[in-house]
ZAGUMAR-113352 format. One record per residue (C-alpha): residue number from 1; x negated, y, z negated; chain. Coordinates in steps of 0.1 Angstrom, whole numbers. Each point is the difference from the previous one (the first is absolute). Last residue first. Example, Ala and Ser with C-alpha at 12.3 -4.5 7.8 and 13.67 -1.06 7.14 Angstrom:
BEGIN
r i 2 c1 -137 c2 -11 c3 -71 ch A;
r i 1 c1 14 c2 -34 c3 -7 ch A;
END
This chain:
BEGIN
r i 240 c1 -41 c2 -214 c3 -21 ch A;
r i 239 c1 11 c2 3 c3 -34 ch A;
r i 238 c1 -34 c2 2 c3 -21 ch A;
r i 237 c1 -15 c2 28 c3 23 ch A;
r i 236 c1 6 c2 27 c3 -28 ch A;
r i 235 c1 8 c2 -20 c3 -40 ch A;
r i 234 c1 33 c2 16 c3 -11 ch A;
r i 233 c1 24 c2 -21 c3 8 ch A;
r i 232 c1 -23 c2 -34 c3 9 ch A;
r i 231 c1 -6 c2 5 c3 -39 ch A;
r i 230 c1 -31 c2 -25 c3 -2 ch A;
r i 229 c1 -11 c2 -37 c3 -15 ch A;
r i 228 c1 33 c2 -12 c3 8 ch A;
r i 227 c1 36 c2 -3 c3 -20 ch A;
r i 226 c1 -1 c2 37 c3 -8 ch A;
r i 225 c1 28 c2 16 c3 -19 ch A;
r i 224 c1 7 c2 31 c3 13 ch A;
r i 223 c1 -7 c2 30 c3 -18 ch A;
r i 222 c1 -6 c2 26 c3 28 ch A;
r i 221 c1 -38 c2 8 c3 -10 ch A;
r i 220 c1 -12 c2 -23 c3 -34 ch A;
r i 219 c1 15 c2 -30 c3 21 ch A;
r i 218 c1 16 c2 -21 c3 -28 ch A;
r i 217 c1 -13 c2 -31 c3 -12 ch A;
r i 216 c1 19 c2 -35 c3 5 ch A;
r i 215 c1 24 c2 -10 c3 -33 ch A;
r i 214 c1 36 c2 10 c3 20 ch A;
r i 213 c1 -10 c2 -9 c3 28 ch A;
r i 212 c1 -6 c2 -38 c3 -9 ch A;
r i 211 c1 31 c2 3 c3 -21 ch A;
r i 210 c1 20 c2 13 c3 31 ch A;
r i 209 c1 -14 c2 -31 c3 18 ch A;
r i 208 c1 20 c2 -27 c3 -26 ch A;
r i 207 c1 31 c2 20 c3 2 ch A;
r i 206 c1 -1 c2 4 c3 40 ch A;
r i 205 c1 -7 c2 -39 c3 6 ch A;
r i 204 c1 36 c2 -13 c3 -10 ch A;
r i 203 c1 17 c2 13 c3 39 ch A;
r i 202 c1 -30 c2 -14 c3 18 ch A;
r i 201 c1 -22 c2 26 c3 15 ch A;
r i 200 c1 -14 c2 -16 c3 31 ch A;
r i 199 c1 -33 c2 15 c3 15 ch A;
r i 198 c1 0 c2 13 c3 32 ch A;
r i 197 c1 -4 c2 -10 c3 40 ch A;
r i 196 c1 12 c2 29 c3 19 ch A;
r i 195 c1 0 c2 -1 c3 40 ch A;
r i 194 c1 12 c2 26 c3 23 ch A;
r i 193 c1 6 c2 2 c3 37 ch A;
r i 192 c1 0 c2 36 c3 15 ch A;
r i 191 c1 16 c2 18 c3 28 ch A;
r i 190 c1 4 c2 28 c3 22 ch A;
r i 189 c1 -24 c2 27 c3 -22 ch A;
r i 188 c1 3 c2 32 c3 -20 ch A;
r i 187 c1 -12 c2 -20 c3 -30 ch A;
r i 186 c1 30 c2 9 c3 -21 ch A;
r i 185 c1 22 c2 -4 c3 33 ch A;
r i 184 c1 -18 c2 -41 c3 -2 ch A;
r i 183 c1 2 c2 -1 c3 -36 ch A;
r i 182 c1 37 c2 -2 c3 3 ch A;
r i 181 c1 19 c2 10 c3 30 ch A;
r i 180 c1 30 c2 -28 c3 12 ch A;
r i 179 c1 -14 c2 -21 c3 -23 ch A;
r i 178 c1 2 c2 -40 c3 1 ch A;
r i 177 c1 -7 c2 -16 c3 -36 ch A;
r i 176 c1 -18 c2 -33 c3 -2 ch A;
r i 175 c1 4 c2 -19 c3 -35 ch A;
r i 174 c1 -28 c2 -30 c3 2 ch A;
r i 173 c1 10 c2 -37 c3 -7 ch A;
r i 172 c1 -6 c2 -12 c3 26 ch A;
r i 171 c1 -21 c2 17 c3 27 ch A;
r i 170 c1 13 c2 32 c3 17 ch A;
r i 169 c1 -33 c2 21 c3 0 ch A;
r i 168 c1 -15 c2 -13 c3 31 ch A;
r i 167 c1 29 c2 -4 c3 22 ch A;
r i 166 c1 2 c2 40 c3 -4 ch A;
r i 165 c1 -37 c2 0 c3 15 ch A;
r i 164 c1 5 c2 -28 c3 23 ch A;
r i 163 c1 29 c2 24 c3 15 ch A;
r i 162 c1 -18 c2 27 c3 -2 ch A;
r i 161 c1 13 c2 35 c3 -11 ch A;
r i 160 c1 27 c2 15 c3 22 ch A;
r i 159 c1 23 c2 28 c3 -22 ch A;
r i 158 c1 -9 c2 10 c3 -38 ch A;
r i 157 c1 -6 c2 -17 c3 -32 ch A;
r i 156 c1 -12 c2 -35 c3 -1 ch A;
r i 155 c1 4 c2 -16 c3 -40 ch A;
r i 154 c1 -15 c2 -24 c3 -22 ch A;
r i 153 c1 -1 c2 -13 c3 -32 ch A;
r i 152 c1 -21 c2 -28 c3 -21 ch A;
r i 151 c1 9 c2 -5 c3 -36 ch A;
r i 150 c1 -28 c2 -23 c3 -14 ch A;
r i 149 c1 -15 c2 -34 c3 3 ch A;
r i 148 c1 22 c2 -18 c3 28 ch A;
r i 147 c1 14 c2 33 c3 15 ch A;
r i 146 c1 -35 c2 1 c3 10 ch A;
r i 145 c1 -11 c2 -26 c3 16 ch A;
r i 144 c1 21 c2 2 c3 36 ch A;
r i 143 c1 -2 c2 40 c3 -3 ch A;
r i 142 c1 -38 c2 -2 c3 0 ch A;
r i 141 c1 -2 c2 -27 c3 26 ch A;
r i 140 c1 23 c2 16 c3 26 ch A;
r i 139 c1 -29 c2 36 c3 -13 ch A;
r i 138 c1 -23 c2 -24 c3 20 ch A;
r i 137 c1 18 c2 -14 c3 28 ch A;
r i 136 c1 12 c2 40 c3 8 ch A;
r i 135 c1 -36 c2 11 c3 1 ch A;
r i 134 c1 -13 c2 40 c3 2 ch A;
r i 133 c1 -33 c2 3 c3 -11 ch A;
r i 132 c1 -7 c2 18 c3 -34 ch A;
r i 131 c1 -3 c2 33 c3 -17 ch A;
r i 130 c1 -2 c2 9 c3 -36 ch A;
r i 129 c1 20 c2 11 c3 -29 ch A;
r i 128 c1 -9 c2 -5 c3 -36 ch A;
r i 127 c1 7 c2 -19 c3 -33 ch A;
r i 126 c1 -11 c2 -31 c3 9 ch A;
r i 125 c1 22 c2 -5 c3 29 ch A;
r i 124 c1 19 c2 25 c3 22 ch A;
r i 123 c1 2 c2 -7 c3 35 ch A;
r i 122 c1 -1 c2 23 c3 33 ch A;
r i 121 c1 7 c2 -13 c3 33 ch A;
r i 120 c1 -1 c2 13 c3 31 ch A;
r i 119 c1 11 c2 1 c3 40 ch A;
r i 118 c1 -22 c2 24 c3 17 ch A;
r i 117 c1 -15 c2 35 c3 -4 ch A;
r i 116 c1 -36 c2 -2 c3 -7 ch A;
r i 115 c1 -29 c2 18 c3 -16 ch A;
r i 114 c1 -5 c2 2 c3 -41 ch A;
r i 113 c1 16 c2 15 c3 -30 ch A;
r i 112 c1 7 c2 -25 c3 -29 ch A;
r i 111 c1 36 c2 -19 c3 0 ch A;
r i 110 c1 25 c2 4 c3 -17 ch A;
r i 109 c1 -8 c2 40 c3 -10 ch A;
r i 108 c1 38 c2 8 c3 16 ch A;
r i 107 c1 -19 c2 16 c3 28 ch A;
r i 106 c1 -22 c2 -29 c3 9 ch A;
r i 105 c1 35 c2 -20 c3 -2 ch A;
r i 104 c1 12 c2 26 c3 28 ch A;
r i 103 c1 -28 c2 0 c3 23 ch A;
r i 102 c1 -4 c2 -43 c3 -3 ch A;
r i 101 c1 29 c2 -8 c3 27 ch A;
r i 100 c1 26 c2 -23 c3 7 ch A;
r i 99 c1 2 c2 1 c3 -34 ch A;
r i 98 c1 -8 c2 -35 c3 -30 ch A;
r i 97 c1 4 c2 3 c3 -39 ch A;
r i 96 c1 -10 c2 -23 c3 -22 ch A;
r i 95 c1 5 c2 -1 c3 -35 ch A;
r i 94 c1 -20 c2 -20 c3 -29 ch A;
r i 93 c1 13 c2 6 c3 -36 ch A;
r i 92 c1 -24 c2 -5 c3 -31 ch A;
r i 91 c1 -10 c2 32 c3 -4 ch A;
r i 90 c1 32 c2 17 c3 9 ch A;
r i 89 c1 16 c2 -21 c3 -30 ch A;
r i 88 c1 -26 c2 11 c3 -22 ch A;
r i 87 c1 5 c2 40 c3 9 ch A;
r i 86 c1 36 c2 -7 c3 -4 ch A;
r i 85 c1 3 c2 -13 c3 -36 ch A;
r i 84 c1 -27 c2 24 c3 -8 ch A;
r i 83 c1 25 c2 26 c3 14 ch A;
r i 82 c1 32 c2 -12 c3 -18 ch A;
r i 81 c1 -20 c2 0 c3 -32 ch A;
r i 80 c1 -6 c2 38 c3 3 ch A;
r i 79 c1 37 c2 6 c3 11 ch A;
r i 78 c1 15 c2 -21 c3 -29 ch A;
r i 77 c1 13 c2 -31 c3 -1 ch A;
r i 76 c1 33 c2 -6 c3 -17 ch A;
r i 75 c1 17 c2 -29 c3 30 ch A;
r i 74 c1 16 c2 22 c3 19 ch A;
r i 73 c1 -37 c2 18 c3 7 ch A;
r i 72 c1 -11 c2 -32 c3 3 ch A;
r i 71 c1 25 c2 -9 c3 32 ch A;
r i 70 c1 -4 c2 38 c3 15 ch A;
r i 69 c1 -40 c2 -8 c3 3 ch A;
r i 68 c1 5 c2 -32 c3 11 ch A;
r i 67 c1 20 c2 9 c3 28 ch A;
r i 66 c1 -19 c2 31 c3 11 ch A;
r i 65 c1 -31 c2 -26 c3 2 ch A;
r i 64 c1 18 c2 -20 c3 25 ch A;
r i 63 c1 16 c2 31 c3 22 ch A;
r i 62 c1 -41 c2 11 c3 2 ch A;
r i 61 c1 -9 c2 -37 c3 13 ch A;
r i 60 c1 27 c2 1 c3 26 ch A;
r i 59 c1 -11 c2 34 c3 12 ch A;
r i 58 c1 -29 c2 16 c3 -13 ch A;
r i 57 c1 -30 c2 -17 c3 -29 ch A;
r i 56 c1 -18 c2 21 c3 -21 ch A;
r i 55 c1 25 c2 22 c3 -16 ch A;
r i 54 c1 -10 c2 33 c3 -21 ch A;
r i 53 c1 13 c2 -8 c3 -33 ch A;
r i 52 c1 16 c2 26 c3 -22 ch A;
r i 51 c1 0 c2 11 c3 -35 ch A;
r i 50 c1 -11 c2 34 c3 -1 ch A;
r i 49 c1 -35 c2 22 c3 -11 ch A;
r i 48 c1 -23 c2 -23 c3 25 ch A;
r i 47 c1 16 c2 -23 c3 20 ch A;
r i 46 c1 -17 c2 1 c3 27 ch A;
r i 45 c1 -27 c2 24 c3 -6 ch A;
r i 44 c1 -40 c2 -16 c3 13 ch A;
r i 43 c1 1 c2 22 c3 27 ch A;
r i 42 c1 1 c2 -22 c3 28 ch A;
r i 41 c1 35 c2 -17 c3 -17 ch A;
r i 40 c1 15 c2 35 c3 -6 ch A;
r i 39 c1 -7 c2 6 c3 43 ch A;
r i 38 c1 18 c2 -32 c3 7 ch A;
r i 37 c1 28 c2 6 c3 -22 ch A;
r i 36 c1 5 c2 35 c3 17 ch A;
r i 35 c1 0 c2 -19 c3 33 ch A;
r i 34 c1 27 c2 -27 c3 -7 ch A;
r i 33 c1 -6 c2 -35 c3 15 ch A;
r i 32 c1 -1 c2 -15 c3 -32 ch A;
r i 31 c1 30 c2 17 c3 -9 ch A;
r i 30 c1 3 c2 11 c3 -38 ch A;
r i 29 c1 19 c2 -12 c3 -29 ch A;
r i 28 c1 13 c2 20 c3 -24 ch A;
r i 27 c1 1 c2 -24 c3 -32 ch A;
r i 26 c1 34 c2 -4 c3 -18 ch A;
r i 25 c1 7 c2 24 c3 -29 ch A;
r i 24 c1 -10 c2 -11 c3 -32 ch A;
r i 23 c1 7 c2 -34 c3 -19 ch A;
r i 22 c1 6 c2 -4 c3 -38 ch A;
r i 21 c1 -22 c2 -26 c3 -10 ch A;
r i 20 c1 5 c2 -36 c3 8 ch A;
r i 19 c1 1 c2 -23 c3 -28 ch A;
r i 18 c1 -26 c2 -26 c3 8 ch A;
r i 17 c1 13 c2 -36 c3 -10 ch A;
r i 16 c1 -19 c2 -31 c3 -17 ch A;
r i 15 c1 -30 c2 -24 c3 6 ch A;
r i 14 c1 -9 c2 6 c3 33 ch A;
r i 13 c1 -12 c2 -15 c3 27 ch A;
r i 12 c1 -21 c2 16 c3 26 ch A;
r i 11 c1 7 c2 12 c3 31 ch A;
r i 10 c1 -24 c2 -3 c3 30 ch A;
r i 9 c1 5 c2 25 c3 27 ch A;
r i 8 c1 7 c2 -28 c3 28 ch A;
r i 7 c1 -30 c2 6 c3 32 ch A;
r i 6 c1 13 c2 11 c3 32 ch A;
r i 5 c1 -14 c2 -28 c3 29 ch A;
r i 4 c1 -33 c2 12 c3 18 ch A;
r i 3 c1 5 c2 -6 c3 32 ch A;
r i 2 c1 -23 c2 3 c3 28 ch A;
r i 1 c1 6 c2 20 c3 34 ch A;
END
């Protein structure tokens, strides 16, 4: 399991203040475990015709992105800026996400398809979801570093998940919540241990980053902004 710490959006200075334009609704966020979202995403039309962001990331890292999005939204963005803000927070976030078995993450399009129906893990990193081995020392050393460079969260949702599992994720300086369901009923499963190393959004940093969105190029499709090189929106196979 190696770790690949969330990288800060940098924020440049700036010489004086934005005045925020008149903001829209709030974005409609999707689940990342929802079907429908899933199928939009294969054929290239998340997002396409309405303001709305198709989650990456379930769980603990899905109730961190809601967050942000309801804290610009009160602060004047609007719901096309929210989304950039989001699609560059997911891109610099790393979750992990560990089931007593790898059926239902293979379901949830966390993990690729492939044989086998023990204990697994499925982490986010670079943008995508892949599969790895299972290792409570390993994701202890994640949740030990990260709360030093970033926000680092966890929770365990559900009944009987590991003790060295559970251990794992309660480092210093990391929030754990307990959940009676969580992503473990979303996943139709006993348990799950969750890890979310993301960037930190300091309070002053918002101004200075709604500049940066404010000048980047719009996606000629859905009108978003685009941070990247692509429109992960609109672009088919971009958001796996």
């Amino acid at each position: 399991m190696s770790v690949r710490p969330a990288r800060r959006l940098r924020v440049a200075a700036t010489a004086g203040a934005m005045e925020p334009a008149a903001a829209d609704g709030p974005v409609q966020l999707v689940s990342a475990l929802s079907a429908a979202g899933r199928i939009a995403r294969a054929e290239g039309l998340v997002g396409a015709g309405a303001i709305g962001h198709e989650l990456r990331l379930p769980g603990i890292g899905g109730r961190y992105l809601a967050g942000i999005a309801a804290h610009a939204h009160a602060r004047g963005w609007g719901a096309l800026e929210v989304v950039a803000l989001l699609d560059a927070v997911e891109e610099r976030s790393s979750m992990w996400v560990v089931a007593p078995s790898s059926g239902p993450l293979r379901r949830a399009g966390l993990i690729p398809e492939g044989r086998g129906r023990r204990r697994a893990c499925a982490r986010w990193s670079g943008g995508r979801w892949a599969r790895i081995p299972v290792d409570a020392a390993a994701l202890a050393a994640v949740a030990a570093a990260g709360g030093t460079r970033a926000v680092c969260a966890g929770a365990v949702s559900g009944a009987r998940a590991p003790d060295r599992l559970v251990s794992a994720v309660h480092a210093t300086g990391v929030r754990v919540g307990v959940l009676e369901r969580g992503l473990a009923a979303s996943l139709g499963v006993s348990w799950t241990v969750e890890l979310l190393v993301a960037p930190a959004l300091p309070a002053g940093s918002l101004m200075a980053l709604r500049e940066r969105v404010a000048a980047a190029p719009r996606c000629g499709w859905c009108g978003v902004p685009l941070l990247g090189p692509a429109c992960r929106r609109c672009l088919p196979g971009t958001r796996a």
